[in-house]
PyMOL Python script that loads the backbone (N, CA, C, O; Angstrom):
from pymol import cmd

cmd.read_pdbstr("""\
ATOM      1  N   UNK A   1       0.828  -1.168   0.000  1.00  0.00           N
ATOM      2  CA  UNK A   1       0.000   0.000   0.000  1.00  0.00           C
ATOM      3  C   UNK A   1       0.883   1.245   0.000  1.00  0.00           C
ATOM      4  O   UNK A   1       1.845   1.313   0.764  1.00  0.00           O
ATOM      5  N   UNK A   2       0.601   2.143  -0.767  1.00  0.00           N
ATOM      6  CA  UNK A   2       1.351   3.401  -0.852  1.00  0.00           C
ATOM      7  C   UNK A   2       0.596   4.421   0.307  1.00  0.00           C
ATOM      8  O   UNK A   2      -0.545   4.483   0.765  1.00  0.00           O
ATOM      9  N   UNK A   3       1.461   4.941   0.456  1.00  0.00           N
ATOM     10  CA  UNK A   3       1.337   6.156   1.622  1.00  0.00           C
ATOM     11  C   UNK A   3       1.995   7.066   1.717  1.00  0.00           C
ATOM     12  O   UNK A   3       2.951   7.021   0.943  1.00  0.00           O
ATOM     13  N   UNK A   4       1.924   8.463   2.704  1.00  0.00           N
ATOM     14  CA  UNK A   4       2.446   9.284   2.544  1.00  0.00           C
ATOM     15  C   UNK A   4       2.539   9.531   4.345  1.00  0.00           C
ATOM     16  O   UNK A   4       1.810   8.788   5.003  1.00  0.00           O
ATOM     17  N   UNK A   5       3.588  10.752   5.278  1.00  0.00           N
ATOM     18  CA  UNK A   5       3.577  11.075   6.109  1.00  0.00           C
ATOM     19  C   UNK A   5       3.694  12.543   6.526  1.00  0.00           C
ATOM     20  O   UNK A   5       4.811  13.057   6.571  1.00  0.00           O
ATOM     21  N   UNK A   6       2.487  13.313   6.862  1.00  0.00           N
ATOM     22  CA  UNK A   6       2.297  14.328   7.159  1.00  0.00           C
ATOM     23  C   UNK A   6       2.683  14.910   8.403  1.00  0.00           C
ATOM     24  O   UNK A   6       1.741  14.703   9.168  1.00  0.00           O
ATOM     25  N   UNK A   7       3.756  15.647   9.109  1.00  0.00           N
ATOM     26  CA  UNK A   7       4.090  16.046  10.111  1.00  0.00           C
ATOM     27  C   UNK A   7       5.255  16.893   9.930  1.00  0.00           C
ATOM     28  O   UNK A   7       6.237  16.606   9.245  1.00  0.00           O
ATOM     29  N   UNK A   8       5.009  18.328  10.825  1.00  0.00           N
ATOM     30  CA  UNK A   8       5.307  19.308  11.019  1.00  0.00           C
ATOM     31  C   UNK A   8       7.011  19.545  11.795  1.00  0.00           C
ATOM     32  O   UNK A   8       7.702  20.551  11.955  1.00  0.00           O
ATOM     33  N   UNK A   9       7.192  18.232  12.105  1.00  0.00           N
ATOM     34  CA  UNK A   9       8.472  17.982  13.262  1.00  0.00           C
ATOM     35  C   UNK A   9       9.209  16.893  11.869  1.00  0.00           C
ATOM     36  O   UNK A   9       8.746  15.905  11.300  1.00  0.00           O
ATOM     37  N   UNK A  10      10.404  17.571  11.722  1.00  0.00           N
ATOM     38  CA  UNK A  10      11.090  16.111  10.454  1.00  0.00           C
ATOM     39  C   UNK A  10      11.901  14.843  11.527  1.00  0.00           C
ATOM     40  O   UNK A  10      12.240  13.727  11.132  1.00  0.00           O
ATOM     41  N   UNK A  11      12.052  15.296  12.716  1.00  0.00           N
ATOM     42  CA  UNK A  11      12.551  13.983  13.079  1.00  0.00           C
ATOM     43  C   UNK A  11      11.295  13.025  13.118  1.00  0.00           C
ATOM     44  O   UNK A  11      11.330  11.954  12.512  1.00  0.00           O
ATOM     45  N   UNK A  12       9.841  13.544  14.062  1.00  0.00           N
ATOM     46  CA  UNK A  12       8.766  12.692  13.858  1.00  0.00           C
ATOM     47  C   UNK A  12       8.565  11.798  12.529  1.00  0.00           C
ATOM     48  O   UNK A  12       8.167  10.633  12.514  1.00  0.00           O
ATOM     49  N   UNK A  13       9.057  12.882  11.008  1.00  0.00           N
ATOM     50  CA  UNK A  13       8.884  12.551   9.719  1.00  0.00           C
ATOM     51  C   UNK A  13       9.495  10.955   9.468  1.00  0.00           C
ATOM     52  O   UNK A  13       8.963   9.934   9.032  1.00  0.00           O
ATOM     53  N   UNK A  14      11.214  11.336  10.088  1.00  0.00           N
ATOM     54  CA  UNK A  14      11.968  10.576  10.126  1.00  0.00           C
ATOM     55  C   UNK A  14      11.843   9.421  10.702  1.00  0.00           C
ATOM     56  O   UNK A  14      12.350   8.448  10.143  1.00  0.00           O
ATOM     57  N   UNK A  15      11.230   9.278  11.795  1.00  0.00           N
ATOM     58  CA  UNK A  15      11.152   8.157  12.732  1.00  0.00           C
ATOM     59  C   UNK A  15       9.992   7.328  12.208  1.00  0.00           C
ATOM     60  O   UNK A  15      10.191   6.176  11.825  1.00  0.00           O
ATOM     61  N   UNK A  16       8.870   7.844  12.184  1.00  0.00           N
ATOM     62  CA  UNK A  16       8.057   7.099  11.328  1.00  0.00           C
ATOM     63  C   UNK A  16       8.151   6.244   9.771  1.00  0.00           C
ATOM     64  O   UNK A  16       7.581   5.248   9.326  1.00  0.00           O
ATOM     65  N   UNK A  17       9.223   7.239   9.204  1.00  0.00           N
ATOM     66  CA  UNK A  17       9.472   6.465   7.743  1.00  0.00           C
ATOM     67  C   UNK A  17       9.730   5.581   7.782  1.00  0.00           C
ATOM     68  O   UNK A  17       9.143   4.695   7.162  1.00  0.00           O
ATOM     69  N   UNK A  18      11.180   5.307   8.862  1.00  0.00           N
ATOM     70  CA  UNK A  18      12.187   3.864   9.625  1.00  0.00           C
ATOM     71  C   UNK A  18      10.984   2.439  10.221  1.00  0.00           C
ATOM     72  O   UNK A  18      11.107   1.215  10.269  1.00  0.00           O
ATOM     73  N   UNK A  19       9.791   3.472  10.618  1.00  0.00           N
ATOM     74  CA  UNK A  19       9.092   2.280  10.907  1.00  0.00           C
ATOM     75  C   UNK A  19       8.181   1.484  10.049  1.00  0.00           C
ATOM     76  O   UNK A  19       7.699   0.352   9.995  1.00  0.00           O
ATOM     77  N   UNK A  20       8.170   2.677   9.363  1.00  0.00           N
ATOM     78  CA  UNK A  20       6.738   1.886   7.862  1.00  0.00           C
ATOM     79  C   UNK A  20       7.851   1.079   7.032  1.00  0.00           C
ATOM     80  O   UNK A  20       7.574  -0.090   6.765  1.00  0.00           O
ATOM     81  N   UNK A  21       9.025   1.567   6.620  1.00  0.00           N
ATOM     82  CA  UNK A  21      10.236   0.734   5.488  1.00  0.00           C
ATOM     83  C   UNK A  21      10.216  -0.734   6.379  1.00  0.00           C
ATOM     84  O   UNK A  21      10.631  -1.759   5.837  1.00  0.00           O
ATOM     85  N   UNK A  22       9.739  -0.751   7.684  1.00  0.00           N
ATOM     86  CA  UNK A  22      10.037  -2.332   7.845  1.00  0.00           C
ATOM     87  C   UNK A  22       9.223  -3.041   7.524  1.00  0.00           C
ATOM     88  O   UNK A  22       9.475  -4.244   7.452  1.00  0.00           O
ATOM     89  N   UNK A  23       7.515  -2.373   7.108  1.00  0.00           N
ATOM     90  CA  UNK A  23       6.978  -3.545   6.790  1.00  0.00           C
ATOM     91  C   UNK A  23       6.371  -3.300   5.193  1.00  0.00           C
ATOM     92  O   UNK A  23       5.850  -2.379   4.564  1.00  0.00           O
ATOM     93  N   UNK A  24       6.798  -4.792   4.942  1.00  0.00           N
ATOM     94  CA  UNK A  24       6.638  -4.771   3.249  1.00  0.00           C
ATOM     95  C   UNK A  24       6.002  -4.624   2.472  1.00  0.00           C
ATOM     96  O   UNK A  24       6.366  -4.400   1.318  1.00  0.00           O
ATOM     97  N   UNK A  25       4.868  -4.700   2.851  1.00  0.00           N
ATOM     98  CA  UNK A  25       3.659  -3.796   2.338  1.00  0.00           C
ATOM     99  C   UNK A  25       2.906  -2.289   1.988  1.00  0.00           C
ATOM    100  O   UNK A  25       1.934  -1.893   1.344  1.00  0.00           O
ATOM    101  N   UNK A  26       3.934  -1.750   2.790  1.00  0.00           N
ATOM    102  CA  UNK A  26       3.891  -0.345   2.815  1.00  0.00           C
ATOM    103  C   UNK A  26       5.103   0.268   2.206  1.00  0.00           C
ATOM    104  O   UNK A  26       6.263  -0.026   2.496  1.00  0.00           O
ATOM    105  N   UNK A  27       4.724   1.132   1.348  1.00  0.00           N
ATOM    106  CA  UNK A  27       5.657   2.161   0.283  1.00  0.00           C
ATOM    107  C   UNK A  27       5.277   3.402   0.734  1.00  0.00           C
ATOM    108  O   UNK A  27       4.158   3.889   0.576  1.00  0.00           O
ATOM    109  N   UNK A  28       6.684   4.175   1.585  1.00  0.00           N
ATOM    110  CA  UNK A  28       6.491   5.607   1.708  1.00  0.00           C
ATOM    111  C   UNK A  28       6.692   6.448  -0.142  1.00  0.00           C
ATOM    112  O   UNK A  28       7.721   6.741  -0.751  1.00  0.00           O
ATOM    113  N   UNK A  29       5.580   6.565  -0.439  1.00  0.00           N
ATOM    114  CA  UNK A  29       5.777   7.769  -1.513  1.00  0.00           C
ATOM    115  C   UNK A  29       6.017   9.146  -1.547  1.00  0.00           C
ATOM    116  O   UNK A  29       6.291   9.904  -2.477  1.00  0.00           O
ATOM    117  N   UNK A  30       5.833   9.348  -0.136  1.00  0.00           N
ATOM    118  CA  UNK A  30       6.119  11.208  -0.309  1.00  0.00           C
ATOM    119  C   UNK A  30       6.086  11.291   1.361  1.00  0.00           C
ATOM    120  O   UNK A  30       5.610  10.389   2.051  1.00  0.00           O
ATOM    121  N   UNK A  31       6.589  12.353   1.826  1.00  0.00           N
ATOM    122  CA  UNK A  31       6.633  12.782   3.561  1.00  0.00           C
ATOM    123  C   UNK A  31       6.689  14.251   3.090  1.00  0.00           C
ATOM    124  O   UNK A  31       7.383  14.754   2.207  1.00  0.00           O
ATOM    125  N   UNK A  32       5.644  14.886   4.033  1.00  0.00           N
ATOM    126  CA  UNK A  32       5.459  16.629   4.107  1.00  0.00           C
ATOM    127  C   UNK A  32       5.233  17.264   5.116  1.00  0.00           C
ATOM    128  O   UNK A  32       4.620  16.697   6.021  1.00  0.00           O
ATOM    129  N   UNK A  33       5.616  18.501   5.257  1.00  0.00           N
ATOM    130  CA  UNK A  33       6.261  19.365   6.314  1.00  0.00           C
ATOM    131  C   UNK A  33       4.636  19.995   7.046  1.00  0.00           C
ATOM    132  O   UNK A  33       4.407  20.144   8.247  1.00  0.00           O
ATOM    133  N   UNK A  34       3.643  20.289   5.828  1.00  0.00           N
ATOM    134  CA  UNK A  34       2.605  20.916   6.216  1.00  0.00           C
ATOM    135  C   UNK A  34       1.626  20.533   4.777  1.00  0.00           C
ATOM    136  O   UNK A  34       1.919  20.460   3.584  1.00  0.00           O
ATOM    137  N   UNK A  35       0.357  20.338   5.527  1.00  0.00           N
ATOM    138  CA  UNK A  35      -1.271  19.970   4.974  1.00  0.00           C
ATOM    139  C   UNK A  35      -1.436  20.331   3.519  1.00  0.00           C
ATOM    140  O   UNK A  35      -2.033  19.581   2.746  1.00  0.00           O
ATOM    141  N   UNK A  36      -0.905  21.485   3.144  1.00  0.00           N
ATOM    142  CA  UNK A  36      -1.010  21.972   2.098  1.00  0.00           C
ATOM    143  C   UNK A  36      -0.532  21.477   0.935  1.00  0.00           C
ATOM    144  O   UNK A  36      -1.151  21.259  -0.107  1.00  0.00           O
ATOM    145  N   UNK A  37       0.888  21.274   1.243  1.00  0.00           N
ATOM    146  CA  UNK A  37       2.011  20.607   0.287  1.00  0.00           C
ATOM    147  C   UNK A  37       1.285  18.839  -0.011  1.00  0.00           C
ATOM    148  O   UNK A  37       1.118  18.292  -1.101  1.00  0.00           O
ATOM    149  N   UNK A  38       0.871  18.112   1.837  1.00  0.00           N
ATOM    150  CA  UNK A  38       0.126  17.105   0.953  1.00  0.00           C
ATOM    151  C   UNK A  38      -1.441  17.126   0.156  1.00  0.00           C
ATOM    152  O   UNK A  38      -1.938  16.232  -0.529  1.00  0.00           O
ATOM    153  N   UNK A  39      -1.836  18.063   0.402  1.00  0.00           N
ATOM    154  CA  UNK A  39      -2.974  18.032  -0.906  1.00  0.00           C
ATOM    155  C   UNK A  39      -2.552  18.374  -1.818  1.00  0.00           C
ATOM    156  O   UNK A  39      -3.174  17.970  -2.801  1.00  0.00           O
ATOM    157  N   UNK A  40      -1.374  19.231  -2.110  1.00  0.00           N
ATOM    158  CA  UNK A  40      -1.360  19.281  -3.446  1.00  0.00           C
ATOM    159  C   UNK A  40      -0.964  18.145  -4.290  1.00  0.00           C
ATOM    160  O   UNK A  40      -1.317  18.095  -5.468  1.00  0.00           O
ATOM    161  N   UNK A  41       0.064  16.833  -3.506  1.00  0.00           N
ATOM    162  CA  UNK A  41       0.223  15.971  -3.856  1.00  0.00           C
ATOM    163  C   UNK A  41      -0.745  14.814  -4.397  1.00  0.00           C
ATOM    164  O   UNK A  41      -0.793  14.079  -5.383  1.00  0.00           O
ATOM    165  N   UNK A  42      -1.474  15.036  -3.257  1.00  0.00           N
ATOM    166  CA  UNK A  42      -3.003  13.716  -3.366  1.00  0.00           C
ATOM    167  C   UNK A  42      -3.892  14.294  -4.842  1.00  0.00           C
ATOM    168  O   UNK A  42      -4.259  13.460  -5.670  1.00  0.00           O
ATOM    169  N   UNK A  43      -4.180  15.814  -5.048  1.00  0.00           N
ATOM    170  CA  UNK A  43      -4.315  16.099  -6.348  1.00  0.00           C
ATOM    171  C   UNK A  43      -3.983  15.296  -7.129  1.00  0.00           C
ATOM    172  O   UNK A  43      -4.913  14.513  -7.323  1.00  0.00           O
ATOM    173  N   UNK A  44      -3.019  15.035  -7.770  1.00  0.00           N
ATOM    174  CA  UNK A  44      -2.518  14.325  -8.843  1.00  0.00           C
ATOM    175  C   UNK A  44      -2.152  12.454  -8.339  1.00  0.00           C
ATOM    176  O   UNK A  44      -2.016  11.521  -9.130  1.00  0.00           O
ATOM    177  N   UNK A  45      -2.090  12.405  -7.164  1.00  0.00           N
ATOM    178  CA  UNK A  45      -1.353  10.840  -6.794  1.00  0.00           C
ATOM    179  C   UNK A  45      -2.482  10.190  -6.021  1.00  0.00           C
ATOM    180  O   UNK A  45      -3.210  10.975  -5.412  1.00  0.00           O
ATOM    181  N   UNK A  46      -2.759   8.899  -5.935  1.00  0.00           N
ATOM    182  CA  UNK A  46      -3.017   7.997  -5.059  1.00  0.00           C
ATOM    183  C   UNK A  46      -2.405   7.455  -4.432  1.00  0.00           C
ATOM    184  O   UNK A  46      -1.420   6.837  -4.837  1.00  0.00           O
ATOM    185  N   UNK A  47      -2.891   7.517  -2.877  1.00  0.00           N
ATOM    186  CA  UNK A  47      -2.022   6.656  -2.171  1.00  0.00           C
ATOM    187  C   UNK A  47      -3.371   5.831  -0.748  1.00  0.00           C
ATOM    188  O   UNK A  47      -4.304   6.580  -0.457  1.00  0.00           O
ATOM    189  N   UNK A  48      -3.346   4.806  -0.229  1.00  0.00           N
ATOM    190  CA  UNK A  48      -3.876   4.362   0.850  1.00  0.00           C
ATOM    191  C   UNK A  48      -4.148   4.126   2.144  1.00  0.00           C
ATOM    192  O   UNK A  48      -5.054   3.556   2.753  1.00  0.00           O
ATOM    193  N   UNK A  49      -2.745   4.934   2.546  1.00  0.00           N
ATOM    194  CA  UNK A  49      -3.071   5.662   4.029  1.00  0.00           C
ATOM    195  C   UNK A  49      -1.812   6.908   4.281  1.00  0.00           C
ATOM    196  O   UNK A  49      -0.676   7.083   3.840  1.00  0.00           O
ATOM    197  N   UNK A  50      -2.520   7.474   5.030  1.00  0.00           N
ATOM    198  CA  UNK A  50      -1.608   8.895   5.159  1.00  0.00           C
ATOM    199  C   UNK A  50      -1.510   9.147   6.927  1.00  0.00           C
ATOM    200  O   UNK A  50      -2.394   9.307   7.769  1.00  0.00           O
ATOM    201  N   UNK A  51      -0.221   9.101   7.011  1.00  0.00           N
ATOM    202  CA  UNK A  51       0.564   9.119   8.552  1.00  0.00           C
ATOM    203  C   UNK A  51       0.195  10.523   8.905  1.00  0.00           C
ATOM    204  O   UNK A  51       0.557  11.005   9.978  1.00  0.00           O
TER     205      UNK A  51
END
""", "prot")
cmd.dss("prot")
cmd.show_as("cartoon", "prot")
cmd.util.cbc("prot")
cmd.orient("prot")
C-alpha cells in the first residue's frame, strides 16, 4: 500500500518512515512538512493511508 507522512516535526517525519520501510507492504511515496504541500500531492497521486 502506498502512503504518505504528514508532520510538522522532520525527526517525527523521520522516525516514522524507519518504521513503515520495515513492513513490506507499505511504500512511503512522499513525507510533508505541512497539509497543504500534501494536498497538493493527493491532487494528482493515489495513495492508501496517510501518517
Amino acid at each position: 500500500m502506498k502512503c504518505i507522512i504528514v508532520d510538522d516535526e522532520p525527526l517525527a517525519i523521520e522516525g516514522m518512515a524507519l518504521n513503515i520501510r520495515q513492513i513490506d507492504s507499505l511504500e512511503v511515496v512522499g513525507t510533508f512538512a505541512n497539509a497543504m504541500d500534501a494536498y497538493k500531492f493527493l491532487k494528482d497521486n493515489e495513495v492508501d493511508l496517510i501518517f
